[in-house]
SEGU-38564 format. One line per field, with one value per residue (C-alpha): residue in three letters; x, y, z. Coordinates in Angstrom, 1 decimal, always signed. Layout:
<nodes>
residuo	(ALA; ...)
xx	(X; ...)
yy	(Y; ...)
zz	(Z; ...)
</nodes>
This chain:
<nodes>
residuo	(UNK; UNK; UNK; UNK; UNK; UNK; UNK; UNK; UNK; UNK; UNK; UNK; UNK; UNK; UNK; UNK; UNK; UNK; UNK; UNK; UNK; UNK; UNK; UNK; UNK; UNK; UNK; UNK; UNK; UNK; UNK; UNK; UNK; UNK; UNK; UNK; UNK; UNK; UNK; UNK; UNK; UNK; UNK; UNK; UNK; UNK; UNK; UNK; UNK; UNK; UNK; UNK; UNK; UNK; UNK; UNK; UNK; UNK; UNK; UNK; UNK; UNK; UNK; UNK; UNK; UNK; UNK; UNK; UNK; UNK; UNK; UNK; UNK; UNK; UNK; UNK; UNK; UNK; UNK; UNK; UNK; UNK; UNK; UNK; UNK; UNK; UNK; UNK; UNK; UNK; UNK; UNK; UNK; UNK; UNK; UNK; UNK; UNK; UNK; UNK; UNK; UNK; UNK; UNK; UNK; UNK; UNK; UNK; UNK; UNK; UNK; UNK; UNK; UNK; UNK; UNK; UNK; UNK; UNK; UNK; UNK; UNK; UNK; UNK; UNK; UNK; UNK; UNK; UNK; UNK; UNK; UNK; UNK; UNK; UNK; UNK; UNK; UNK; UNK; UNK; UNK; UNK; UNK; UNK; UNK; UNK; UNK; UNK; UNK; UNK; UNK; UNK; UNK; UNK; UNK; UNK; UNK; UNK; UNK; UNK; UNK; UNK; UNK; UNK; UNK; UNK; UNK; UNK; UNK; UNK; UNK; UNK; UNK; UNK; UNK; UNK; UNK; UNK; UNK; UNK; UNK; UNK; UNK; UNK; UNK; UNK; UNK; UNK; UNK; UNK; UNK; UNK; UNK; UNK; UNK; UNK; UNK; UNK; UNK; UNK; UNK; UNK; UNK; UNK; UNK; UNK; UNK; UNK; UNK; UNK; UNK; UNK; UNK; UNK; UNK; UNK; UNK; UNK; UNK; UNK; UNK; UNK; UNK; UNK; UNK; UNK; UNK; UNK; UNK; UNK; UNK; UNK; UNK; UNK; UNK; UNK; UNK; UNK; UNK; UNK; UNK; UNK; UNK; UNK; UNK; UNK; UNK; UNK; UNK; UNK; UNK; UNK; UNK; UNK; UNK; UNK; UNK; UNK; UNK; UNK; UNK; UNK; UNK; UNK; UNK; UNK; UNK; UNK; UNK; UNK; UNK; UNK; UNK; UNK; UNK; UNK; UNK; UNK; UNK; UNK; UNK; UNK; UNK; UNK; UNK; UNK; UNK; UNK; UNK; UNK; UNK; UNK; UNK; UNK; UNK; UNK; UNK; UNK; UNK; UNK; UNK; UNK; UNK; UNK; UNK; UNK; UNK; UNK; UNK; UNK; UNK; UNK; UNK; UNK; UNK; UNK; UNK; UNK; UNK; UNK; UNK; UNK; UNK; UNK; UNK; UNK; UNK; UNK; UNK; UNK; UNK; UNK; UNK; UNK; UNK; UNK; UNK; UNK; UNK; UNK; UNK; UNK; UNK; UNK; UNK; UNK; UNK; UNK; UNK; UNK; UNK; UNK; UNK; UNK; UNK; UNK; UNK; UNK; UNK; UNK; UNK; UNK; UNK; UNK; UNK; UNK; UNK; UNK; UNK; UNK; UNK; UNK; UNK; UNK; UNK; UNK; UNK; UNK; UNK; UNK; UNK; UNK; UNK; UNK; UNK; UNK; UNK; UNK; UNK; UNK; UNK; UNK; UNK; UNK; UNK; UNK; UNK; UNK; UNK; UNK; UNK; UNK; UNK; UNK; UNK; UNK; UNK; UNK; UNK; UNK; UNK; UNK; UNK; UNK; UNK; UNK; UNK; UNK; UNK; UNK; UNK; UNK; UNK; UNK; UNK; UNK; UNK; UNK; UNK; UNK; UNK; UNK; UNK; UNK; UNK; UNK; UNK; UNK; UNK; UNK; UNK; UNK; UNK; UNK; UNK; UNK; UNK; UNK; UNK; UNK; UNK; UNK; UNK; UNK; UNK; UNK; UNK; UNK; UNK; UNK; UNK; UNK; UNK; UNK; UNK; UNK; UNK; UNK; UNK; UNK; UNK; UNK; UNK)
xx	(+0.0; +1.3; +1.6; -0.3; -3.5; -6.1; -6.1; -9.0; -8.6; -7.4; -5.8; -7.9; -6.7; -7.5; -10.4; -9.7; -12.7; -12.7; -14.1; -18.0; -20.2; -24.1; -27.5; -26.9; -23.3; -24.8; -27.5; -25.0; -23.3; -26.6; -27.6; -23.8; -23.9; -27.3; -26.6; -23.5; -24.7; -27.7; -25.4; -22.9; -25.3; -28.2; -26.2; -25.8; -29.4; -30.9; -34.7; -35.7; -37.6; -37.6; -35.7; -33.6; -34.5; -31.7; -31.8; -30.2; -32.9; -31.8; -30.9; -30.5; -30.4; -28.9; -28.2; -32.1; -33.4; -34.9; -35.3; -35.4; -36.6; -37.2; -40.9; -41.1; -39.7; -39.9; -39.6; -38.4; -41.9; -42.7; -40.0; -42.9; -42.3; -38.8; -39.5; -42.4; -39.8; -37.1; -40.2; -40.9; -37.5; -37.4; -40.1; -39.2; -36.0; -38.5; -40.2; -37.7; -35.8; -39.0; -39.5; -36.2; -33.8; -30.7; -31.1; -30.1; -26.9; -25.9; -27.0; -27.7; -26.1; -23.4; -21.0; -21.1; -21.6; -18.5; -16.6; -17.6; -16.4; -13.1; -12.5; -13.4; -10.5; -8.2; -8.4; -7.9; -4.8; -4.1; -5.8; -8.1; -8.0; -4.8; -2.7; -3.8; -2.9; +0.1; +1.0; -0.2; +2.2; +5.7; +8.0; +7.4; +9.6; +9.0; +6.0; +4.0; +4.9; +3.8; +0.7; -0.5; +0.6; -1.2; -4.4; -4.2; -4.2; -7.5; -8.9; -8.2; -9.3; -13.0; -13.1; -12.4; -15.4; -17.4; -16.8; -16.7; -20.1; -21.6; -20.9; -22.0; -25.8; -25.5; -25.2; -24.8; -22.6; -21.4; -20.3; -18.9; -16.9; -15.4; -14.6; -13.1; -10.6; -9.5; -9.6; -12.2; -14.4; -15.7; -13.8; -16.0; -16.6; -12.8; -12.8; -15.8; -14.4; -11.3; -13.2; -15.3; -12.4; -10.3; -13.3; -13.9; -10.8; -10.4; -14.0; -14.2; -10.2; -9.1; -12.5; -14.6; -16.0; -15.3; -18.1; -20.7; -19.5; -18.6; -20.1; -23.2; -26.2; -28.3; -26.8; -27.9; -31.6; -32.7; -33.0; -36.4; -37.9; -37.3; -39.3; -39.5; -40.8; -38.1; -36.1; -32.5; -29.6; -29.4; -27.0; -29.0; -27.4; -29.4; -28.8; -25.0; -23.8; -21.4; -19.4; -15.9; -14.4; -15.4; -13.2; -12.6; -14.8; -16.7; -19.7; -19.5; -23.0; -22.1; -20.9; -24.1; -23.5; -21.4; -17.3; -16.3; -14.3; -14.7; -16.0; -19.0; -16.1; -13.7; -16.1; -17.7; -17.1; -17.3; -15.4; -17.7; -18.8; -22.5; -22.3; -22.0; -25.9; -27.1; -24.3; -24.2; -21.9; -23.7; -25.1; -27.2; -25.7; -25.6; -22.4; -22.0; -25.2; -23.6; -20.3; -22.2; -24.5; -21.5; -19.7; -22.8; -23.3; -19.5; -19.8; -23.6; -25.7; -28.8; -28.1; -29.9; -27.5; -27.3; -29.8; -32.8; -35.6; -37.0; -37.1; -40.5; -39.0; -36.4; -38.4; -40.4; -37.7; -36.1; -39.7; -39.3; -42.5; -42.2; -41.7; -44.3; -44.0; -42.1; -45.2; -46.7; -43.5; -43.7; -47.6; -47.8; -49.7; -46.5; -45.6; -48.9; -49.2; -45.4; -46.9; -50.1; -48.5; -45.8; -48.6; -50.7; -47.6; -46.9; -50.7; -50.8; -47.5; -48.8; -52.0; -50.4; -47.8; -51.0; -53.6; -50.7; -51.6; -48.5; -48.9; -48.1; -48.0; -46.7; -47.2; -45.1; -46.1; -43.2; -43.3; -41.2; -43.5; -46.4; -48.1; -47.5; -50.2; -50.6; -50.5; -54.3; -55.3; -55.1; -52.8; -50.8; -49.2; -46.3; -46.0; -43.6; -45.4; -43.9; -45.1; -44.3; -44.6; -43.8; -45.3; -42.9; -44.2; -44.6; -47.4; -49.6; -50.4; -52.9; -53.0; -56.1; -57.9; -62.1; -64.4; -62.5; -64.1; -62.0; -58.8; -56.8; -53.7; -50.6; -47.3; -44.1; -42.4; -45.4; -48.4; -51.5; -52.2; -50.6; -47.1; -45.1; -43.7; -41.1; -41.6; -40.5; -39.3; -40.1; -40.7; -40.6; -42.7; -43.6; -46.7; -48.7; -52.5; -53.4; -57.1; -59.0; -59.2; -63.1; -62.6; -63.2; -60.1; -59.1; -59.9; -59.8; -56.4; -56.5; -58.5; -57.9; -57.3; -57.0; -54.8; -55.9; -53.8; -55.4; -53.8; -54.3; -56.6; -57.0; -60.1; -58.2; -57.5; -55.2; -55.0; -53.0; -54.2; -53.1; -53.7; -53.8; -52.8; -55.1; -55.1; -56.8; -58.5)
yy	(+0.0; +3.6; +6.3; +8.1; +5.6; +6.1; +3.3; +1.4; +0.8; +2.6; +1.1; +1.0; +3.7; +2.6; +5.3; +7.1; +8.2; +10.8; +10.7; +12.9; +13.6; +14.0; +12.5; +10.1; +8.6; +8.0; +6.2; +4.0; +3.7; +2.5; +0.3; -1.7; -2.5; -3.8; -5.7; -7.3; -7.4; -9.8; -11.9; -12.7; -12.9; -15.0; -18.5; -18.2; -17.4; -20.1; -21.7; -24.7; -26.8; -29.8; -33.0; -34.6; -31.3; -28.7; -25.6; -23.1; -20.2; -20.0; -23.7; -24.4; -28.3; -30.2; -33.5; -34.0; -31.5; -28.8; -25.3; -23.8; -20.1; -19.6; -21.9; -22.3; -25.2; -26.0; -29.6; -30.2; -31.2; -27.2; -25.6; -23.6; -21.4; -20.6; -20.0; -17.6; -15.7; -15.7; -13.9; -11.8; -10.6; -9.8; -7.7; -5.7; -5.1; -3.8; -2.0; -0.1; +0.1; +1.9; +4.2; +5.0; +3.7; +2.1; +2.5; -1.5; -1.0; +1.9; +0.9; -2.7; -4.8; -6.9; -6.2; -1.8; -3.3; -4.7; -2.5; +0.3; -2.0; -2.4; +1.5; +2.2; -0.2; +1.4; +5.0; +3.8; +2.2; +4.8; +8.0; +10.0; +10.5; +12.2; +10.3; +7.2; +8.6; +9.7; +6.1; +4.7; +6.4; +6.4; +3.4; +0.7; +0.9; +0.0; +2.4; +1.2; -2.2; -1.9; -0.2; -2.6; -5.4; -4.4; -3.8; -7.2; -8.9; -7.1; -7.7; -11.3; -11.7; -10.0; -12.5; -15.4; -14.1; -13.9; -17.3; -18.8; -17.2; -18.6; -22.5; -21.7; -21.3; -25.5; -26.8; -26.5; -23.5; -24.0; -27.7; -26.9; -24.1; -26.8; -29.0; -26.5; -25.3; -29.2; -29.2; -32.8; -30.4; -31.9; -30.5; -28.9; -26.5; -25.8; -25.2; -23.0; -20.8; -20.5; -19.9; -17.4; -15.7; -14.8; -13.4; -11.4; -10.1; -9.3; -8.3; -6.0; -4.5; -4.4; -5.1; -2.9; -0.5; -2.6; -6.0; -3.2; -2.1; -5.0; -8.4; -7.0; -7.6; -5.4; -1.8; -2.5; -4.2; -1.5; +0.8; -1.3; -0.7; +3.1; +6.4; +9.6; +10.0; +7.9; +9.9; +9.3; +11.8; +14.5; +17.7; +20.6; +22.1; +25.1; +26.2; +25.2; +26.2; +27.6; +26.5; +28.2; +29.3; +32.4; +35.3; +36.2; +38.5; +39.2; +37.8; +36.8; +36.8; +35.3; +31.7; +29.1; +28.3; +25.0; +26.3; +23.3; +22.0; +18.0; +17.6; +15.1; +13.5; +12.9; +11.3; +9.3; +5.2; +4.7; +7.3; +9.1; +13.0; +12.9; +16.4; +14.7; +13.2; +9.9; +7.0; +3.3; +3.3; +5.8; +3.7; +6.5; +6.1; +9.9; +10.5; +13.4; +15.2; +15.0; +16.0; +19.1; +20.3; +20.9; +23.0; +25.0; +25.6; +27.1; +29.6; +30.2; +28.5; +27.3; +23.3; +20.6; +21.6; +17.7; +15.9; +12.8; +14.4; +12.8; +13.9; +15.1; +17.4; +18.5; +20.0; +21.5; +23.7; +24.6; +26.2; +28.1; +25.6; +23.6; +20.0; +17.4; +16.0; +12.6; +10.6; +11.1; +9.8; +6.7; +6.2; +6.0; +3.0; +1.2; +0.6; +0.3; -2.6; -3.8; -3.0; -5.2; -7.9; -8.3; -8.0; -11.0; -13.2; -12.8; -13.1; -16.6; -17.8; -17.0; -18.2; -21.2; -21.7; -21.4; -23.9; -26.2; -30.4; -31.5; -34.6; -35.5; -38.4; -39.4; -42.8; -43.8; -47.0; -49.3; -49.8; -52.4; -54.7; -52.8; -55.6; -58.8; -62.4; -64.6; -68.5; -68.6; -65.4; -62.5; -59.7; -57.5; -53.8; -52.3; -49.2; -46.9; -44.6; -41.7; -40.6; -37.3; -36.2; -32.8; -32.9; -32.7; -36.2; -39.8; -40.7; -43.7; -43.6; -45.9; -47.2; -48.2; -48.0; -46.9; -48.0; -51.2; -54.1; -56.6; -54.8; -55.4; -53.5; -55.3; -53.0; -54.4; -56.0; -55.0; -56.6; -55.0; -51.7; -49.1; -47.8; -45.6; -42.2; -40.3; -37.0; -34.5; -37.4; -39.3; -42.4; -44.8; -47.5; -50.5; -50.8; -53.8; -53.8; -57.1; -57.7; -61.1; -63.3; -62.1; -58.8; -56.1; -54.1; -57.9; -58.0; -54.0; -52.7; -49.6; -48.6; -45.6; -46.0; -43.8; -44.6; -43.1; -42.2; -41.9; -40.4; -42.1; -40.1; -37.8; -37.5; -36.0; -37.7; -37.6; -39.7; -40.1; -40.7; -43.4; -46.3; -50.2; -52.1; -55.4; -58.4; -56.6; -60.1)
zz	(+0.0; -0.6; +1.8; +0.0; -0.4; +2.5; +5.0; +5.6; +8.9; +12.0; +15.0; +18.2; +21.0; +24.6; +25.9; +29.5; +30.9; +32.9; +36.3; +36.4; +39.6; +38.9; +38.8; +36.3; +37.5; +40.9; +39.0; +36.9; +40.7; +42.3; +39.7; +39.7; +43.5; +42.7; +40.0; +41.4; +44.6; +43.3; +40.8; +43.7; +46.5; +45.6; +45.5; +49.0; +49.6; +51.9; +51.1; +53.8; +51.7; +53.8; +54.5; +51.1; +49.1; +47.9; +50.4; +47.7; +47.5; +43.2; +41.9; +38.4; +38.9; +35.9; +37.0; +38.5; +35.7; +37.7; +38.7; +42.0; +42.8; +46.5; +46.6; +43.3; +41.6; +37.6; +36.1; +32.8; +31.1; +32.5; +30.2; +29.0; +31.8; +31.2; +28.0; +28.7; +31.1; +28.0; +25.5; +28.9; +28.6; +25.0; +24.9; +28.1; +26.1; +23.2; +25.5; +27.6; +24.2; +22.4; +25.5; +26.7; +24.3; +25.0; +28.6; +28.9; +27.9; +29.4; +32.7; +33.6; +30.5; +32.2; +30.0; +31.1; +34.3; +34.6; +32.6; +34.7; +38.1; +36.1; +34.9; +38.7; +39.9; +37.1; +38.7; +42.3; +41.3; +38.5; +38.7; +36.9; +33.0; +32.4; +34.7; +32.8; +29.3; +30.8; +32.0; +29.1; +26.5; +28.9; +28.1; +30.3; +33.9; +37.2; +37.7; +35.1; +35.4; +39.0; +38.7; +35.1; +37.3; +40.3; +38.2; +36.2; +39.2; +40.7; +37.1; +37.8; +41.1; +39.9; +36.6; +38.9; +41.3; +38.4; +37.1; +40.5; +41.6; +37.7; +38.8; +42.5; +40.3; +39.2; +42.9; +46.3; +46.7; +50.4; +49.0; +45.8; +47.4; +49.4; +46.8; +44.7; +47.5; +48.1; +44.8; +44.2; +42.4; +39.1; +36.0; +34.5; +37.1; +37.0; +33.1; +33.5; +36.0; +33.6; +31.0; +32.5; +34.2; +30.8; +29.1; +32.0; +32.4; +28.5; +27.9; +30.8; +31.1; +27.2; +24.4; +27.1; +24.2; +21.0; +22.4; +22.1; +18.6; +17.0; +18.8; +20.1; +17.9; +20.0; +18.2; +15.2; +16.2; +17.9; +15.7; +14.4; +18.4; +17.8; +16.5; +17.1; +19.9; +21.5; +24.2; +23.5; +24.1; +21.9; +22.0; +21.0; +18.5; +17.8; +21.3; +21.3; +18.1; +17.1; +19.8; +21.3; +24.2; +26.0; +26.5; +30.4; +31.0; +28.6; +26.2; +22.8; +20.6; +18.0; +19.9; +21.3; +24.5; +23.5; +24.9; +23.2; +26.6; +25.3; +28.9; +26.9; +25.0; +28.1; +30.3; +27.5; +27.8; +24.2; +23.3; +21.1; +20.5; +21.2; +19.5; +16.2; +16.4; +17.3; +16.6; +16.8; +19.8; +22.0; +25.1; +26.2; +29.9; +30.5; +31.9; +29.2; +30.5; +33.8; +32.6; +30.2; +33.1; +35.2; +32.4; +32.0; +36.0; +35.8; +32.7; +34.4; +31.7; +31.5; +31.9; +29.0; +26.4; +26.6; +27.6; +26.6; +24.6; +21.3; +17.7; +18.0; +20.9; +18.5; +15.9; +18.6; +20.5; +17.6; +16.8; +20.3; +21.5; +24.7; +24.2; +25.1; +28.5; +29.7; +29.5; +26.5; +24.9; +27.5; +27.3; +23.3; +21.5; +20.9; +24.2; +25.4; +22.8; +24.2; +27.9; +27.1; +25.4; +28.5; +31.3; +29.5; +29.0; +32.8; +33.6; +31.9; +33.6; +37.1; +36.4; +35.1; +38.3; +40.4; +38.6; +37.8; +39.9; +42.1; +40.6; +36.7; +34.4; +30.8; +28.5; +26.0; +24.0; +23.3; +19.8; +19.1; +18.9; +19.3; +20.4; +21.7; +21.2; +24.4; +24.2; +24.7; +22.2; +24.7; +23.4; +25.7; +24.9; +26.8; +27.6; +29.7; +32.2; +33.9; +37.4; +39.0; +42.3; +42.9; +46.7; +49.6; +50.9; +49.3; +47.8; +46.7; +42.9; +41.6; +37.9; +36.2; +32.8; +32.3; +30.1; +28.2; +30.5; +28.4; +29.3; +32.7; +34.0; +35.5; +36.9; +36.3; +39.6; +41.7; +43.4; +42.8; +40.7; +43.3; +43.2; +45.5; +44.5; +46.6; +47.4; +44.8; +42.9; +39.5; +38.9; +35.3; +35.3; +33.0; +32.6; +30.9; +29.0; +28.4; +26.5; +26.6; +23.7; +22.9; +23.6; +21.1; +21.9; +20.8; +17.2; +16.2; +14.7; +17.5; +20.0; +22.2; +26.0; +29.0; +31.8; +34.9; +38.0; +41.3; +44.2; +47.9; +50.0; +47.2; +45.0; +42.1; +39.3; +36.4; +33.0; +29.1; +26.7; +24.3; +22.1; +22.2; +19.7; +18.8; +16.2; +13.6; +12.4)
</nodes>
C-alpha cells in the first residue's frame, strides 16, 4: 500500500474516561452495586424446603433437571415457563428500548456493568484521566509495570469471582466451594471458571467498548424498536452552536452556549462525541449530561445543552414551543401494545404456576413390537409410564384403565395396581394392557385408551391418553 492511499482501517486507541459527579453517575453507581450485589449474593441465599431437598434459594439443577426459585420449583416437562420468562425478557428489552432507548446497555447490561467496576479499579490504582494517558504512553519501567501489574491482578481476582459465583448457580454452593478449595471439584466447574475468568478479564479491562461495537447484535436491532418519539440523548445544537471558548470576561454573541471543553467526549465510555448526532456506539448512559451540566453551571448557563428528549422534541424547541412531557413519549400506542403484550404473557404464567396439579403423568407406547399375542389369544401392549410427584411427601399412585371391561392393568415388579412415588421425585414404570381373547379391543387394529392415576386419599385424578394395539383379524 502507498503512503499516500487512505487506509481502511485505524488502530484501536485505549479510551480514558474521565471521572464525572451527577444524577446520572450515581445512577449508573446504584444500579452496579445492585446488579452485582444480586449476581454474587443470591447463590448463598438459603430456602428450607424440607428433608432430602436442595436448600439453595436459586438452583439451576442439571443433574435432576430442575429449577429452583425460593418456593417455586420448575420440572423439565414445565420448560414452557422458562421460556415464557425468556419472551418476557425480549419484549421488556422492546419495550424499555421503544421508550427509553438504549437504557439497557448503558446501565444494567453486564458487559457496562462490569466495565464500569473495572475503569473504577483502574483510577484507584491509577488515577483519573490524564494520569492514565500519561502512564499509558511512557515506556514501560517499574512504575508502570507496578501499577498494570497491580491492576491485572484485581482484574483477575473480579473474573475469577465472576466465574466462580456462575458455577455456584449448578449446585450446592457451600459444597462446591469446598470441593473447589481441596480441589475434588468436578472438572467442569474448573474449566468454567477458567473460562469465565479470561473473558472477563479481557472483555471487561481491554475489548470494554469494542463487544458493544462489534459483537453486540443489539446496536444494530434497535433501531427497528425506535421512533420519534423515543427519548435518547441529543446535544442541541441550535442552542449550542457555534461553539468556542469564552473570553474572560466578557460575552461573545455570536458563539451558542457549547465552549467546546470536550467535557461530553472525556467522560464518554465509548469514546464518542454525542455532539456529532445519534451513533451506533452511544449507550445512552448519560455521563455526558452530567459531565455538560456541570460546564454549563461554571460559565452560568442554562443546563440541557445535553440531555434525553425525542425527535418530535427536536423540531419542537427549535420552533421556540415547549416540548411534550415525559409521559406522553412513554404512554404512546406502541408501548402500550409492548406493555399489554408483556402484562398477558406474565398473567398466563402466574395463572399457570397457580392452577398447575402437584402430581403428573406421561405414557409412551413401546413400539417395538407394538403388540405382543398370548398363548391362549389375549394380546398384551407395553408401555412406559412416567409418574411425577412434585409434593414434599410420598405418595400412593394408583394405575387403572375406564371403560374397556376386556382390558386389565398389571405393573411391572409390583403386586397389585398401586405404586409408591417419593416425594418431589419421578418415577418410570412398566406398565402392561393385556385384553381377553373375545374382547373387542381384541380384534380392532387400535383402539384408544385412557390410563388413569389416582392419588391415595386424594379425589383427584389424572389420565394419558393413548392407544392399544389389537389383532386386527
Amino acid at each position: 500500500m502507498s503512503s499516500s492511499q487512505e487506509e481502511l482501517y485505524s488502530k484501536r486507541e485505549p479510551i480514558f474516561p474521565r471521572r464525572v459527579y451527577g444524577a446520572f453517575r450515581n445512577l449508573k453507581w446504584y444500579l452496579m452495586a445492585i446488579t452485582l450485589g444480586i449476581y454474587y449474593l443470591t447463590p448463598w441465599i438459603r430456602w428450607d424446603r424440607g428433608p432430602e431437598m436442595p436448600d439453595q434459594a436459586v438452583l439451576i439443577d442439571l443433574a435432576n433437571r430442575r429449577f429452583f426459585f425460593f418456593m417455586i420449583e420448575i420440572w423439565p416437562h414445565e420448560f414452557y415457563f422458562v421460556a415464557g420468562l425468556l419472551i418476557m425478557a425480549g419484549i421488556g428489552l422492546f419495550l424499555f428500548t421503544s421508550a427509553l432507548g438504549r437504557v439497557w446497555c448503558g446501565y444494567a447490561c453486564p458487559q457496562t456493568v462490569w466495565t464500569d467496576l473495572f475503569i473504577l479499579v483502574e483510577r484507584w490504582i491509577e488515577g483519573d484521566r490524564n494520569a492514565r494517558l500519561r502512564l499509558h504512553r511512557q515506556k514501560w519501567g517499574a512504575e508502570k509495570i507496578r501499577k498494570y501489574g497491580l491492576k491485572w491482578i484485581v482484574w483477575l481476582l473480579i473474573g475469577l469471582a465472576t466465574g466462580g459465583a456462575w458455577v455456584f448457580y449448578f449446585t450446592d454452593a457451600p459444597t462446591l466451594l469446598r470441593d473447589l478449595l481441596a480441589f475434588e471439584a468436578h472438572p467442569i466447574a474448573y474449566i468454567t471458571i477458567v473460562f469465565l475468568t479470561l473473558t472477563t478479564f479481557l472483555f471487561g479491562g481491554f475489548f470494554r467498548e469494542q463487544i458493544c461495537i462489534y459483537a453486540c447484535p443489539w446496536p444494530r436491532i434497535q433501531a427497528a424498536m425506535m421512533d420519534e418519539s423515543t427519548i435518547t440523548i441529543a446535544y442541541r445544537d441550535w442552542r449550542g452552536e457555534p461553539r468556542g471558548a469564552r473570553r474572560k470576561g466578557g460575552e461573545d454573541e455570536n458563539l451558542g452556549d457549547c465552549i467546546d471543553c470536550m467535557a461530553c467526549v472525556n467522560v464518554c465510555p465509548m469514546g464518542i462525541d454525542i455532539r456529532d448526532g445519534q451513533q451506533l456506539a452511544c449507550i445512552t448512559c448519560g455521563l455526558c449530561i452530567d459531565a455538560c451540566n456541570d460546564i454549563m453551571d461554571k460559565v452560568g448557563k442554562p443546563r440541557g445543552l445535553i440531555g434525553y428528549m425525542a425527535l418530535t422534541d427536536e423540531t419542537r424547541e427549535r420552533a421556540g414551543e415547549t416540548p411534550r412531557s415525559v409521559w406522553r413519549h412513554v404512554f404512546r400506542p406502541r408501548t402500550i401494545v409492548y406493555t399489554v403484550l408483556w402484562s398477558g404473557i406474565g398473567l398466563g404464567l402466574l395463572v399457570a404456576l397457580f392452577v398447575r396439579a402437584d402430581v403428573d403423568m406421561s405414557i409412551s407406547p413401546i413400539r417395538n413390537p407394538t403388540h405382543v399375542v398370548l398363548s391362549d389369544g389375549s394380546v398384551r401392549n407395553a408401555y412406559d409410564i412416567r409418574l411425577r410427584n412434585m409434593f414434599l411427601e410420598a405418595r400412593d399412585f394408583t394405575l387403572s384403565v375406564a371403560d374397556h371391561e376386556g382390558i386389565t392393568l398389571t405393573i411391572e415388579g409390583v403386586e397389585g395396581r398401586t405404586v409408591t412415588v417419593g416425594p418431589d421425585e419421578q418415577l418410570n414404570q412398566r406398565v402392561y394392557l393385556t385384553s381377553a381373547p373375545d374382547a373387542p379391543e381384541t380384534r380392532e387394529l387400535v383402539t384408544p385408551v385412557r390410563i388413569w392415576v389416582g392419588v391415595a386419599d386424594e379425589n383427584d385424578r389424572i389420565y394419558g391418553e393413548t392407544v392399544f394395539n389389537g389383532r386386527a383379524q
